[in-house]
C-alpha positions as CSV (number, residue, x, y, z in Angstrom):
1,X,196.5,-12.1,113.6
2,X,197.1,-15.4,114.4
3,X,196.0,-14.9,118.0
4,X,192.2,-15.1,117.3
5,X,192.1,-18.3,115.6
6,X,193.4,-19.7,118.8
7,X,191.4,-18.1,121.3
8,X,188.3,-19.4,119.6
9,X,190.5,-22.6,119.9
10,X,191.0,-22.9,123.2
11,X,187.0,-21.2,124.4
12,X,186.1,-24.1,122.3
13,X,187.9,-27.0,124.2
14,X,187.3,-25.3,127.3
15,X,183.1,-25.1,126.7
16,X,182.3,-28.3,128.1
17,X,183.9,-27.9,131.4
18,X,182.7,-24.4,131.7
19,X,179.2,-26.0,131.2
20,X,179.9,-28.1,134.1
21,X,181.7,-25.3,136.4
22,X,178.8,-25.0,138.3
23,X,177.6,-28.3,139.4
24,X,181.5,-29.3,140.3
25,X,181.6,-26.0,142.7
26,X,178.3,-27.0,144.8
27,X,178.8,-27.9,148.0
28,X,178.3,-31.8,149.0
29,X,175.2,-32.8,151.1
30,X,177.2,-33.7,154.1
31,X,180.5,-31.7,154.8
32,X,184.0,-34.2,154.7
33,X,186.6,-31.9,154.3
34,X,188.4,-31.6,151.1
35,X,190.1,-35.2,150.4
36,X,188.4,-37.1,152.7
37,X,185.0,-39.1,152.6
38,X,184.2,-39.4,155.9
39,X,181.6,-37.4,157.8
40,X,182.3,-35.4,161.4
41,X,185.6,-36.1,161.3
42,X,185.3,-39.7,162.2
43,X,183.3,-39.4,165.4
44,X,180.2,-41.2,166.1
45,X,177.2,-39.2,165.7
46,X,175.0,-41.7,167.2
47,X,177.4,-41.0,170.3
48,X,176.2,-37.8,171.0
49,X,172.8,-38.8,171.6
50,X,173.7,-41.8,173.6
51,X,176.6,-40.9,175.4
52,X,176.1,-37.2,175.4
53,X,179.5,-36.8,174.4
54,X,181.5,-37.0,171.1
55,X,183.4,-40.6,170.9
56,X,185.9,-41.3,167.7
57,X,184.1,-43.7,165.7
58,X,186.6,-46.9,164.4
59,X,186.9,-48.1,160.4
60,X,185.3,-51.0,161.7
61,X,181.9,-49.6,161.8
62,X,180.4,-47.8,158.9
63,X,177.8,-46.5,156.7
64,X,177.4,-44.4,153.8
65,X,174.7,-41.9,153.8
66,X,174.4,-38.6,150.9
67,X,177.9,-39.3,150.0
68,X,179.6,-39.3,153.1
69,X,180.9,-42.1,155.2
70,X,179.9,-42.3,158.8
71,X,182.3,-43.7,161.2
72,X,180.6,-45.4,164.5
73,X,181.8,-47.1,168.0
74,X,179.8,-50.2,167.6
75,X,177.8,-52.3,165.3
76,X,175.0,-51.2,167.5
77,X,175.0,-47.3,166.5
78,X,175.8,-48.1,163.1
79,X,172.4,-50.0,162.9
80,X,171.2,-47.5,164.4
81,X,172.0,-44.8,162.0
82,X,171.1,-46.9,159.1
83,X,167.3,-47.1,160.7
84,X,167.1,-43.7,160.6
85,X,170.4,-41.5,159.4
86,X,168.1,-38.3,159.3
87,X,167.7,-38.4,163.0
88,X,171.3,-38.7,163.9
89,X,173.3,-37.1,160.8
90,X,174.3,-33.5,161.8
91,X,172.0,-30.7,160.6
92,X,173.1,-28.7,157.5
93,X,175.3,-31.2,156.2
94,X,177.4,-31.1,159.3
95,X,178.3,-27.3,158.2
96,X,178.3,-25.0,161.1
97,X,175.1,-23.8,162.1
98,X,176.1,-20.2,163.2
99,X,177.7,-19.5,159.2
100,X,174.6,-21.3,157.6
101,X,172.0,-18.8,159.5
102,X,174.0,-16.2,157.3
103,X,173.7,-18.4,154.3
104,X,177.7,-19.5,154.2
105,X,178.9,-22.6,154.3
106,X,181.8,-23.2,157.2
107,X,182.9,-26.5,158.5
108,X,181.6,-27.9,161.5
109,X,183.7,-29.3,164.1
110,X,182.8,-32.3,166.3
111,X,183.9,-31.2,169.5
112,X,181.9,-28.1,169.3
113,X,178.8,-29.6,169.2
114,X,174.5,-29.1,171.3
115,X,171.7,-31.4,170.7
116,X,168.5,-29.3,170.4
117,X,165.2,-30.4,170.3
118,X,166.2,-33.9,169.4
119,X,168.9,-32.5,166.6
120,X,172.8,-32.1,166.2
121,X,174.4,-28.9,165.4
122,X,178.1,-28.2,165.2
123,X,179.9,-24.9,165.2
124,X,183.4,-23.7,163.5
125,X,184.8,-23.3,166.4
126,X,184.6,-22.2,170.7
127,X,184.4,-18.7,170.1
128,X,181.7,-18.9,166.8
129,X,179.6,-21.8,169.2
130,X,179.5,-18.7,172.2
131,X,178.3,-16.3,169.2
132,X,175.4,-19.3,168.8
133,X,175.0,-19.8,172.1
134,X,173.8,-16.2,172.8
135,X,170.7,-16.9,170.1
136,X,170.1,-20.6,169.2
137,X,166.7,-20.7,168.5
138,X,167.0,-17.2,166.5
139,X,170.3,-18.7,164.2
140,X,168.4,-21.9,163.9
141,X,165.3,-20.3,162.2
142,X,167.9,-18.5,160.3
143,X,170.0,-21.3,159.4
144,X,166.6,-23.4,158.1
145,X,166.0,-20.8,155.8
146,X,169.5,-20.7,154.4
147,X,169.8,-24.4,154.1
148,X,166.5,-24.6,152.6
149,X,167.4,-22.0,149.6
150,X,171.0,-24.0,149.3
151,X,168.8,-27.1,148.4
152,X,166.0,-26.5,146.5
């Protein structure tokens, strides 16, 4: 008997988190990792066009962009990036590009990693960035249309 007048009690005080259950379970614009705030695990992404190689950015050199903090190897690339962060930040959010052609959301890892056609994509892992591989400009048509949906 007295059970009801509770449960209506506690639905009640738990309504206006429930309204916002959705917008705190979307996925951030540029993936970080749980507790962190910085983007591709620290590593320049400027680099990787440069140097053709992935180079551990210092705390030194940074810039925010969507959220995320961006960790460079010289005041130069962050300048860089800050011209124009849409041509170096990693596509989908840094997310990996074989799991976003299937519409999930996976992290990305910076040492698995191809420039195509002037963009960065990152991969889980070796063995998902052979999967890719086999299909890139198939999983990237795919992955456009996922990411696209995810933001609209």
């Amino acid at each position: 008997m007295k059970l009801r007048p509770l449960l209506i009690a506690a639905a009640l005080a738990l309504s206006p988190a429930l309204a916002f259950a959705p917008a705190a379970a979307a996925e951030p614009a540029i993936y970080t990792g749980r507790f962190s705030s910085i983007a591709l695990q620290g590593y320049d992404t400027v680099a990787y066009f440069e140097t053709g190689a992935p180079a551990k950015g210092s705390k030194d050199f940074t810039a925010e962009y969507k959220g995320a903090n961006f960790q460079f190897t010289s005041a130069e690339h962050r300048d860089a990036f800050i011209a124009d962060p849409a041509a170096f930040a990693p596509q989908y959010g840094g997310y990996c590009a074989w799991a976003m052609a299937d519409g999930k959301h996976a992290k990305g890892d910076a040492a698995y990693w191809k420039i195509v056609e002037g963009k960065l994509y990152l991969n889980y892992n070796s063995d998902i960035q052979g999967k890719w591989n086999a299909d890139v400009p198939g999983f990237i048509s795919k992955a456009d249309t996922e990411w696209s949906a995810l933001n609209q």
